[in-house]
C-alpha positions in Angstrom: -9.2 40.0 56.6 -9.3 43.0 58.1 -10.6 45.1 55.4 -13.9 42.6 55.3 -12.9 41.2 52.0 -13.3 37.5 52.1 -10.2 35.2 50.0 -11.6 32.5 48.7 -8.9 29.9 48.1 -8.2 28.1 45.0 -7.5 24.1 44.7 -3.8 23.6 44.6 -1.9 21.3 42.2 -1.7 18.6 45.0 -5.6 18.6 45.5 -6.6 15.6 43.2 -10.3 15.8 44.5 -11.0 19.3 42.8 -13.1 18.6 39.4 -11.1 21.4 37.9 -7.8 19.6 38.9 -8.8 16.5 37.8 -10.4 18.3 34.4 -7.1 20.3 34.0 -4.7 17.1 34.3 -7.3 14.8 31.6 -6.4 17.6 29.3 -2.6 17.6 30.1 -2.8 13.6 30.0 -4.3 13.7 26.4 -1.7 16.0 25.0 1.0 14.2 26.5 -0.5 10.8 25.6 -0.6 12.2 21.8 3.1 13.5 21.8 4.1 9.7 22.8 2.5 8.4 20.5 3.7 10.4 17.7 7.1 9.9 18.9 6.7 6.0 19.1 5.3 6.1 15.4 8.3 7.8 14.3 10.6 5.6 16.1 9.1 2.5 15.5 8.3 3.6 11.6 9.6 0.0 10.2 8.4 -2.1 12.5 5.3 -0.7 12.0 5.2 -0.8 8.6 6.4 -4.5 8.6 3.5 -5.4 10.7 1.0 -3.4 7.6 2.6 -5.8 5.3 2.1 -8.7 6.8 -1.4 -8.2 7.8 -1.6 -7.2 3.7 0.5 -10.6 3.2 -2.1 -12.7 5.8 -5.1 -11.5 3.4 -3.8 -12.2 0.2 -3.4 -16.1 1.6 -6.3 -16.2 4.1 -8.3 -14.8 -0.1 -6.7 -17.6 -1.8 -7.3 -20.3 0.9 -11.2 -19.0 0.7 -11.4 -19.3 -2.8 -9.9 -23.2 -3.1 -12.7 -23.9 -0.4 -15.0 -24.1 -3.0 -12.9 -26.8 -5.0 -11.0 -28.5 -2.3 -12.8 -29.9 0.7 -9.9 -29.9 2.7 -8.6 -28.3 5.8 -7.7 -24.4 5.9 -4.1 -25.7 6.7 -3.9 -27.7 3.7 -5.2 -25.1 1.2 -3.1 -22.6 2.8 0.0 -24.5 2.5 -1.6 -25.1 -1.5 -1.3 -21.3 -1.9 2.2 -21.0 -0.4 4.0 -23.9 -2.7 2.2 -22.6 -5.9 3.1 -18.9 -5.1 7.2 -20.6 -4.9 6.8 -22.7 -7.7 5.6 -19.7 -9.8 8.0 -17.7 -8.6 11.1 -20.4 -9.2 9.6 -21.5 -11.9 9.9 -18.0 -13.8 13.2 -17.2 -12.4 15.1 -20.4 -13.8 13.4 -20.0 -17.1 14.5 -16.2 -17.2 16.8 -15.2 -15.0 19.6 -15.5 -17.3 17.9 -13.3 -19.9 16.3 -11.0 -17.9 19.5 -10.0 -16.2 20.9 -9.7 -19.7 17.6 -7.5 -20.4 18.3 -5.4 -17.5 21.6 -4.8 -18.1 21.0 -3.6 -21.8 17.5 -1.6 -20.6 19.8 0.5 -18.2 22.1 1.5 -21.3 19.0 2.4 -23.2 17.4 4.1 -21.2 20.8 6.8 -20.3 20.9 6.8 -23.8 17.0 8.2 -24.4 17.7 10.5 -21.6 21.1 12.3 -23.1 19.4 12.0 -26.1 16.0 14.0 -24.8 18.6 16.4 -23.2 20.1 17.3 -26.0 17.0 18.0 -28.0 15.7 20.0 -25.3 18.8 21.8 -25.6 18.6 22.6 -29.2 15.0 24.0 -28.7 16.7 26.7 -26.3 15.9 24.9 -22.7 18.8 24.6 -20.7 18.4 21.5 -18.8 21.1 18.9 -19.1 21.2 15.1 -18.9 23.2 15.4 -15.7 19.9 17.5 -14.7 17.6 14.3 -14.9 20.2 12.2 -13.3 20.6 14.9 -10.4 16.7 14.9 -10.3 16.2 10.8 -10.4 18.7 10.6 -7.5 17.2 13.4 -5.3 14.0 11.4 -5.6 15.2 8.3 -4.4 17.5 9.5 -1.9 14.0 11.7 -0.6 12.3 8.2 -0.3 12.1 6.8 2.7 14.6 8.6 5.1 12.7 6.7 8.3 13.2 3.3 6.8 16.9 3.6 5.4 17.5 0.1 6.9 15.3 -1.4 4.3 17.4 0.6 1.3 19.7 -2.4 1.9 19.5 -5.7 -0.1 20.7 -7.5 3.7 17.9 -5.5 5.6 15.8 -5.6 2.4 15.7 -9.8 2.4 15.3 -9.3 6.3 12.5 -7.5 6.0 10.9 -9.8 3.5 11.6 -12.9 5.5 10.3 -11.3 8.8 7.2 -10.3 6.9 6.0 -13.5 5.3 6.8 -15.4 8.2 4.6 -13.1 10.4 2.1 -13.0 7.6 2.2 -16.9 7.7 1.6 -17.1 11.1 -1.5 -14.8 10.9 -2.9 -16.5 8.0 -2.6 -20.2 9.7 -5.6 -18.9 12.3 -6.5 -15.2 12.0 -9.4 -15.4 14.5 -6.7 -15.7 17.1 -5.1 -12.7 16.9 -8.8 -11.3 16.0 -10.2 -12.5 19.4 -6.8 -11.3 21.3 -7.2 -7.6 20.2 -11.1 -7.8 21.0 -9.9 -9.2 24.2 -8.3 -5.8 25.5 -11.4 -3.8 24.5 -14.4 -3.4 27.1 -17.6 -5.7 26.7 -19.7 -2.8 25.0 -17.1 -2.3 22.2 -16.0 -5.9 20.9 -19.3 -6.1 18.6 -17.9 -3.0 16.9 -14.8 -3.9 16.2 -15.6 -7.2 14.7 -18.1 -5.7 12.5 -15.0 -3.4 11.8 -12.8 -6.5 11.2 -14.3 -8.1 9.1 -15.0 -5.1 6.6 -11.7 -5.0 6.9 -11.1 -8.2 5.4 -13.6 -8.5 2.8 -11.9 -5.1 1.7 -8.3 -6.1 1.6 -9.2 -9.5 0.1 -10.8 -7.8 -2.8 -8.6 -5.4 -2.9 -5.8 -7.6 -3.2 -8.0 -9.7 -5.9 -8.3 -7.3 -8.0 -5.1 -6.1 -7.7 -3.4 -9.5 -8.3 -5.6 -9.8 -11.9 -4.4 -6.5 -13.0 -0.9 -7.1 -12.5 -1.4 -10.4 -14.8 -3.3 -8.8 -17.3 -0.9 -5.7 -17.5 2.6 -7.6 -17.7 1.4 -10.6 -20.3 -0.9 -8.0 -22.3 2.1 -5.8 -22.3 4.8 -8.8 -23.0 2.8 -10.5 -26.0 1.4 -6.9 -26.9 5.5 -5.8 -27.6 6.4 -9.2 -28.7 4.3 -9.2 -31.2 5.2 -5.5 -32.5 8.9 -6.6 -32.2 9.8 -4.2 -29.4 12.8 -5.2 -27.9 12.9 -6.8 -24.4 9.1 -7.5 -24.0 9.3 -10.1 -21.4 11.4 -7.6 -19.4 9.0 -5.0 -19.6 6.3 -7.0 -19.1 7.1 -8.4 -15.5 8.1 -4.6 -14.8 4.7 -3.7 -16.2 3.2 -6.5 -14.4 5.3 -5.6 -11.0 4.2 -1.1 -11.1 0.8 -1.8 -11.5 0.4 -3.1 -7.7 1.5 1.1 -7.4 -1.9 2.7 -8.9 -0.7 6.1 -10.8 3.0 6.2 -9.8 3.6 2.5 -11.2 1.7 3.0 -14.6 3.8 6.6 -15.1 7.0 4.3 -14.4 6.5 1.3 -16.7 4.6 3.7 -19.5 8.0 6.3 -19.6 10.3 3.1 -19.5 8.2 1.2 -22.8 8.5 4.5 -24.7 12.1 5.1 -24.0 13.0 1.4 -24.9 10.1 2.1 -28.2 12.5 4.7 -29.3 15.6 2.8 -29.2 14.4 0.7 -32.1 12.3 3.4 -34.2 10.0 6.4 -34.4 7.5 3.6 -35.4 8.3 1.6 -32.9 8.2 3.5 -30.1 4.6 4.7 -31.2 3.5 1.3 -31.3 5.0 0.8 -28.1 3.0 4.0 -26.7 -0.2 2.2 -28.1 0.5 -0.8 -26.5 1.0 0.8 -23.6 -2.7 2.8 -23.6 -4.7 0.0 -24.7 -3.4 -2.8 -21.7 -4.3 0.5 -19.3 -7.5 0.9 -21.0 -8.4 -2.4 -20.4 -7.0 -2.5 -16.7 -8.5 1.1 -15.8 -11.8 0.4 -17.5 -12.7 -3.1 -17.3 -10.6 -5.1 -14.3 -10.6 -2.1 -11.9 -14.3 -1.3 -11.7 -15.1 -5.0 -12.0 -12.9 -6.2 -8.9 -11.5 -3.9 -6.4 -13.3 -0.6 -7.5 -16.9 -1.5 -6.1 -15.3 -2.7 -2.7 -12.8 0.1 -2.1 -13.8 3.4 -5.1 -11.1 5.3 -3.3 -10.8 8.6 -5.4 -7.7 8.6 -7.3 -6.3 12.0 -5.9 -6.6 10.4 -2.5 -4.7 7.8 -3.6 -1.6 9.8 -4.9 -1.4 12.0 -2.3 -1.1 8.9 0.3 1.3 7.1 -2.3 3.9 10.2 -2.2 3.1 10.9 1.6 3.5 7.9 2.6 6.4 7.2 0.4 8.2 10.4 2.1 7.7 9.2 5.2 8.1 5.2 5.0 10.0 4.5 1.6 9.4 1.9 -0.5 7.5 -0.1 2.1 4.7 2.4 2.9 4.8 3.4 -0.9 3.5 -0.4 -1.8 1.1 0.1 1.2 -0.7 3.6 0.8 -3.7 2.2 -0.9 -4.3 -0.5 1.7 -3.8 1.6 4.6 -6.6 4.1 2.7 -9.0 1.6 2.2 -8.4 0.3 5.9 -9.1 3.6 7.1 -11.8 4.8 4.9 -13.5 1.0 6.4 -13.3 2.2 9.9 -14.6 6.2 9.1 -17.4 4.6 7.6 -18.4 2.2 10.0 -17.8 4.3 13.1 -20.2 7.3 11.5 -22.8 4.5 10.8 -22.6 3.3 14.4 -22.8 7.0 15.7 -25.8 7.3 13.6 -27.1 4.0 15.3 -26.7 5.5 18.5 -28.4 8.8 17.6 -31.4 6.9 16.2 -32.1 4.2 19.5 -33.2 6.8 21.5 -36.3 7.6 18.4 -37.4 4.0 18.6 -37.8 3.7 22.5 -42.1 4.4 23.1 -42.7 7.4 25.0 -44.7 6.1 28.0 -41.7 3.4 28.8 
């Protein structure tokens, strides 16, 4: 240049060769690869949750085929299709004994329970507070119309039974051989990394499975504590509130708040006296469930803190509705497994480099 200045010329976006090119447009490619996937998790928010329950499905089976193996030396096939037909029998089994009288129960609980409700609004009212029954009502609705805005397709009983169906078929399918699908992910992950993520796997599984265990005993000991617990105070409709008792307690926190507010409402209908029993009943089969099934089962394999718990329940719940409200606390534990095994192989790595002798 003619003032003896020299221009020193900068890589241009075209130049691919530059480091700070190829630096600049990693960056750009992260960010955009992140907005994608965001955008695919959004719009593929069912399937995706549909795919979490059957994977919670496939465990539940692939623990129950593992535990016949040490009664029945038979196939995997065989005690898997065990599980399946005794899971159906149970299930027709309890619907034709009860279905009539349950949907009577249900019927009559829904009466009772509007009842309670205008009946706590007008005491509240008398006391000077000025929220209505229609208030309650307003606030119930809000709640479930907030649930689940992604997954509205689910909200109906048609896509609801779809769902289901889709679900335990996919979770039969993975359950028949769950190595396959095991080996076909490692298969799309480099040499140096498949060791990982079986480890990963199958922490995983052992989580999940007890997990699921525990969850499963709970459930029985909550709704047949609770039915012959009521039955035997003469609280009307025990064996409804039982299998609802038995049903909210696979929801840790939300599902024992539900199923507690519902046997005190249905106390009160019959008594003062009643309904205290009722609450009684109600602390004692949580007692035992809280103190003694929990820590012996599922709490050593998972001990997920139960503030993390409730704030994935109503997150997850926001964003997935009813499905990713049943599957918060897998998800959890699934991804507490895999923090805690990728810090312990990062701490692996940091230690090799100690053991190596210094004059190799």
């Amino acid at each position: 240049m003619s003032d003896g200045q020299v221009h020193i010329e900068k890589p241009g976006p075209s130049e691919m060769r530059s480091p700070l090119v190829q630096l600049e447009t990693k960056r750009a490619g992260v960010w955009f690869g992140i907005g994608i996937a965001v955008a695919l998790v959004v719009l593929l928010a069912q399937p995706i949750m549909l795919i979490l329950g059957a994977l919670v499905l496939a465990t539940m089976m692939d623990g129950g085929a593992r535990l016949l193996r040490r009664l029945l030396p038979v196939g995997r096939g065989w005690r898997l299709t065990i599980v399946l037909l005794a899971a159906l029998i149970f299930l027709l089994y309890t619907f034709y004994l009860t279905g009539s009288s349950l949907a009577a129960q249900a019927q009559a609980m829904r009466v009772i329970v509007e009842t309670q409700i205008n009946r706590l609004g007008a005491w509240l009212q008398q006391l000077g507070v000025t929220t209505t029954p229609q208030d309650f009502k307003s606030l119930a609705q809000q709640a479930l119309g907030s649930v689940g805005r992604v997954t509205a397709a689910v909200g109906t009983m048609v896509g609801a039974i779809t769902s289901g169906v889709m679900m335990l078929v996919l979770a039969i399918f993975i359950a028949v051989e769950p190595k396959l699908y095991e080996r076909g992910v490692a298969w799309m992950l480099p040499m140096d990394k498949r060791k990982h993520f079986y480890r990963i796997a199958d922490k995983m599984g052992w989580t999940l499975r007890r997990l699921m265990f525990g969850r499963l005993i709970g459930m029985a000991v909550e709704g047949v504590g609770t039915w012959l617990l009521l039955w035997a105070g003469g609280v009307p409709m025990a064996g409804l509130l039982g299998i609802l008792t038995g049903l909210f307690a696979f929801l840790p926190n939300i599902g024992s708040i539900i199923s507690g507010v519902l046997i005190v409402l249905v106390g009160f209908s019959a008594g003062p006296d009643t309904a205290l029993f009722a609450f009684g009943v109600y602390l004692v089969v949580q007692i035992v469930d809280g103190y003694l099934i929990v820590p012996m089962v599922a709490k050593r394999a998972t001990d997920l803190a139960p503030a993390l718990v409730l704030s994935a329940q109503i997150l997850f719940g926001a964003l997935f509705g009813i499905l990713g409200l049943f599957l918060a606390d897998p998800i959890v534990a699934m991804l507490k497994v895999y923090l805690e095994e990728r810090s312990k192989a990062l701490d692996d790595e940091m230690e090799a480099p100690a053991t190596v002798p210094v004059g190799a």
